[in-house]
C-alpha positions as CSV (number, residue, x, y, z in Angstrom):
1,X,114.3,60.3,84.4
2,X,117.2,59.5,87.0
3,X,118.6,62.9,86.3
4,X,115.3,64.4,87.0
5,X,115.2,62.8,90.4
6,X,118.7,63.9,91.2
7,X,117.8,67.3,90.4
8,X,115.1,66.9,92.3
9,X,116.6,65.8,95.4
10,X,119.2,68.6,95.1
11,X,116.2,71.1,94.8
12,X,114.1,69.9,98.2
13,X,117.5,69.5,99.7
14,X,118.3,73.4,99.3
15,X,115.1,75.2,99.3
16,X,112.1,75.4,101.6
17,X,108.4,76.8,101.1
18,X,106.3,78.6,104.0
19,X,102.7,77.7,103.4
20,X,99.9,79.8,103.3
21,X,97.9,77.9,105.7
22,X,99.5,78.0,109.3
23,X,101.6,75.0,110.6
24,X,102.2,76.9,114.0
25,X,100.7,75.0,117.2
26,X,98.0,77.7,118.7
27,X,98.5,76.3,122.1
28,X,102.5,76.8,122.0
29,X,104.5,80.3,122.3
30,X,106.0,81.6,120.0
31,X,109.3,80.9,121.2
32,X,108.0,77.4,121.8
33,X,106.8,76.5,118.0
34,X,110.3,77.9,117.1
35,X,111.8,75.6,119.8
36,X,110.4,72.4,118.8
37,X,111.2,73.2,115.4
38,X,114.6,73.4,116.0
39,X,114.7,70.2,118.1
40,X,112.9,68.3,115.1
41,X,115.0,69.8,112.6
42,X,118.7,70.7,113.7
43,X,119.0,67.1,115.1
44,X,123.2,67.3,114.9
45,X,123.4,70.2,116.7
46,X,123.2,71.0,120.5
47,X,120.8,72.5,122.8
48,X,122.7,75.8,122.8
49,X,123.1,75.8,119.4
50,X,119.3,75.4,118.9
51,X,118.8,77.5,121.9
52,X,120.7,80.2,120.3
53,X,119.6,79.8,116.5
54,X,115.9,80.3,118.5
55,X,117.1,83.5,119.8
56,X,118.6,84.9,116.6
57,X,115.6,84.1,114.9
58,X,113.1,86.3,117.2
59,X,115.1,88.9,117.3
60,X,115.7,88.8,113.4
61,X,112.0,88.4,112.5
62,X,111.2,91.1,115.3
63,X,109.2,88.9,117.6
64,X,110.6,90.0,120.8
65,X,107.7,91.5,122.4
66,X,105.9,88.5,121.5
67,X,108.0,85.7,122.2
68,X,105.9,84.2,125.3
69,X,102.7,85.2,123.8
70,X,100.9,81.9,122.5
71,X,100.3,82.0,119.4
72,X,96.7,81.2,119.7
73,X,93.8,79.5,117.9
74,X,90.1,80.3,117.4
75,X,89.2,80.2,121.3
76,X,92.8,81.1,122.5
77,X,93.4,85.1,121.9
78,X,97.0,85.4,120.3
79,X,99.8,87.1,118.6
80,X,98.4,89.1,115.6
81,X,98.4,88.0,111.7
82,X,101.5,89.3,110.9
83,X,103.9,87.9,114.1
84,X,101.9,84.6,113.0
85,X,103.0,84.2,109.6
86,X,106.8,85.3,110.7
87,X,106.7,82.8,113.2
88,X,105.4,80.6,110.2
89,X,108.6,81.7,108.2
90,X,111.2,81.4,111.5
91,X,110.0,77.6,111.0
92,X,111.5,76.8,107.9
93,X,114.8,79.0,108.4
94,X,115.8,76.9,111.4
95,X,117.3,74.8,108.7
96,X,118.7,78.1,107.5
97,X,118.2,77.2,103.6
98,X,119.4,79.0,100.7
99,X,116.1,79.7,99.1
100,X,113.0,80.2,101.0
101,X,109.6,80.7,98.8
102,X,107.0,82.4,100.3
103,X,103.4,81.4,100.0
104,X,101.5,84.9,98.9
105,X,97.9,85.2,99.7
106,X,95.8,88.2,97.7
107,X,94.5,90.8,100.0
108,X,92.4,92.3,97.9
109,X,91.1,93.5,94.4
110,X,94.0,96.3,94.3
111,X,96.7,93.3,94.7
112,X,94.8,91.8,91.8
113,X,95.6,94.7,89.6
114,X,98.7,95.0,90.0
115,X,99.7,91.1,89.4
């Protein structure tokens, strides 16, 4: 059982999981949610450092054109689906884990047929 908890606090330690569900903050930019993740989660590092891990990340995910676009929410018009969930997954790599699983929704009955 004590193994089994070591293991486990190796695992959570290394990996990290982007929900389905959004944890993005409609009201926020994008560049903003990325921000305040950074500040919550890169707490040894410095501004510029987050500041320029924030950067890195829009440009890697290809959010560049939307960076000051609010995300959005069901009254505020926002970034579409797709520049959502990326800002989702730029989230979880400010930690820059190893493993990152990726929550997969099915689209439709085509998807189905071929799990």
């Amino acid at each position: 059982m004590d193994c089994d908890r070591r293991f486990l606090n190796i695992l959570l330690g290394v990996c990290r999981y982007v929900v389905q569900d959004d944890v993005v903050m409609g009201t926020l930019t994008v560049k903003e949610n990325l921000q305040f993740a950074a500040n919550l989660r890169m707490r040894k590092a410095t501004s510029a450092e987050k500041s320029v891990c924030v950067q890195q990340l829009i440009v890697d995910l290809g959010l560049e054109k939307c960076a000051n676009t609010k995300v959005g929410t069901e009254l505020i018009k926002g970034v579409s689906g797709g520049e959502r969930k990326r800002c989702n997954i730029g989230i979880e790599l400010v930690t820059k884990p190893p493993v990152l699983f990726l929550g997969i929704q099915k689209f439709n009955s085509l998807h189905n047929s071929l799990a």
